[in-house]
VODOTI-785387 format. One line per 2 residues: number of its first residue (from 1); their letters; for each residue x, y, z of C-alpha. Coordinates in pm, 1 decimal, always signed. Layout:
<atoms>
NUM> A> X,Y,Z; ...
</atoms>
This chain:
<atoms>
1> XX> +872.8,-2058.5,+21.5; +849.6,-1959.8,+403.9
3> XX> +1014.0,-2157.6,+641.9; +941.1,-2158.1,+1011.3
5> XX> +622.7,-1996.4,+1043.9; +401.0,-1944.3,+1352.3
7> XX> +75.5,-1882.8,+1346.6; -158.4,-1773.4,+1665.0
9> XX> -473.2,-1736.7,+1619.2; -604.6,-1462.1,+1854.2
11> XX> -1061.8,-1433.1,+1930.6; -1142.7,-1090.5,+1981.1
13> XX> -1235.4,-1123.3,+2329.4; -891.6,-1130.8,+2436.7
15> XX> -668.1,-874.7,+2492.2; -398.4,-860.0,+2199.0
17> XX> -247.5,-525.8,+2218.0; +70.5,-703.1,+2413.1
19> XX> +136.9,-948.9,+2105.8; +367.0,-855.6,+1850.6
21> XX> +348.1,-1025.0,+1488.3; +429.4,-988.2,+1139.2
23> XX> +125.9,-1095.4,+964.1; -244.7,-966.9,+1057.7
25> XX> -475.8,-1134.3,+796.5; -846.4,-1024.4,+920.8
27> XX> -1183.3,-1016.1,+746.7; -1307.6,-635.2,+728.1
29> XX> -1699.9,-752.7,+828.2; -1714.7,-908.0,+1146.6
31> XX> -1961.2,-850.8,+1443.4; -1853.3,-577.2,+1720.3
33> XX> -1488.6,-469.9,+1581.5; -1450.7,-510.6,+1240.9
35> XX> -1091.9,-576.6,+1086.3; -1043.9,-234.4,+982.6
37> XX> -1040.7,-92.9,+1355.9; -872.8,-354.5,+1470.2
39> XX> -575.6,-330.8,+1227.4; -569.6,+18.0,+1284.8
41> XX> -544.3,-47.7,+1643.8; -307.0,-349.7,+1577.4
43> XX> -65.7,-112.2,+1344.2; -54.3,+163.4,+1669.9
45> XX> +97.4,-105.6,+1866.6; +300.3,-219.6,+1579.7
47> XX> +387.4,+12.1,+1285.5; +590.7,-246.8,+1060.8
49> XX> +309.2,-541.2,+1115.1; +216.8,-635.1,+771.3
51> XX> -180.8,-642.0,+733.5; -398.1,-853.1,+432.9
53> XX> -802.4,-828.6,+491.7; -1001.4,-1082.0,+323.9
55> XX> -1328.5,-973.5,+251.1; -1680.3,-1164.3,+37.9
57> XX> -1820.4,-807.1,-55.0; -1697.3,-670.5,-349.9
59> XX> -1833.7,-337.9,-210.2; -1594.0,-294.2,+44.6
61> XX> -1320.6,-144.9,-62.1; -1012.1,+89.1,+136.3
63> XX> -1047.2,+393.8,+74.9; -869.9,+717.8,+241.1
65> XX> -1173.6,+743.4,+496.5; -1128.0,+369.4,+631.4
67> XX> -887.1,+507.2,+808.8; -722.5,+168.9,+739.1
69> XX> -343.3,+122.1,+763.9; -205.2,+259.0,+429.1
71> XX> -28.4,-32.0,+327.7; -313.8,-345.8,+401.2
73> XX> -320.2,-536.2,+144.5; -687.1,-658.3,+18.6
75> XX> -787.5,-1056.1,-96.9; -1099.4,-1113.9,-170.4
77> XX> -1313.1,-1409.9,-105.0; -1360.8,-1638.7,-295.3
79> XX> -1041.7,-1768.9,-319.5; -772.4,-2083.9,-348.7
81> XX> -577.3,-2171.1,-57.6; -262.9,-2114.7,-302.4
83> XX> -380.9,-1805.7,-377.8; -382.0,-1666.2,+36.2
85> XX> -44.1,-1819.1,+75.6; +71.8,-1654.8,-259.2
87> XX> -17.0,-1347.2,-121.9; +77.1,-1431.8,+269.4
89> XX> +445.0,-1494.9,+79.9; +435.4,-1161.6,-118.4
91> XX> +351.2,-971.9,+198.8; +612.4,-1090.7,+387.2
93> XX> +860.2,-1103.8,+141.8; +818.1,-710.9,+110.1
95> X> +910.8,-593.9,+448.2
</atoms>
């Protein structure tokens, strides 16, 4: 189990690029900058940030042209609550 976990939650609008984390969890489809530019944008600031999308289309997969970070991890919707922590855990747990 984690222990001592902080979680900011950041809207688009504002400017990030200063912030340091470990986690990014994003959705790829969102209006204006979808999660795939933005954790490619989040991983230049950041190389060792650890990044999960969540995604509800089954077509969207990463793929070497996403130009996603190489090692984003993908959960799609639906899913548990257990199951994004499970995977939140597993994440972190690797770096």
């Amino acid at each position: 189990m984690m222990s001592a976990v902080t979680v900011t939650a950041t809207p688009l609008g504002r400017r990030w690029s200063t912030v340091l984390n470990d986690l990014l969890l994003t959705d790829i489809v969102m209006p204006g900058l979808d999660g795939i530019e933005l954790a490619r944008r989040a991983a230049e600031n950041d190389p060792v940030m650890k990044i999960v999308f969540i995604t509800g289309f089954a077509a969207v997969a990463l793929s070497a042209q996403s130009q996603a970070p190489k090692d984003a991890k993908v959960l799609s919707k639906p899913f548990h609550l257990k199951d994004l922590v499970v995977e939140i855990e597993r994440v972190i747990a690797a770096a």
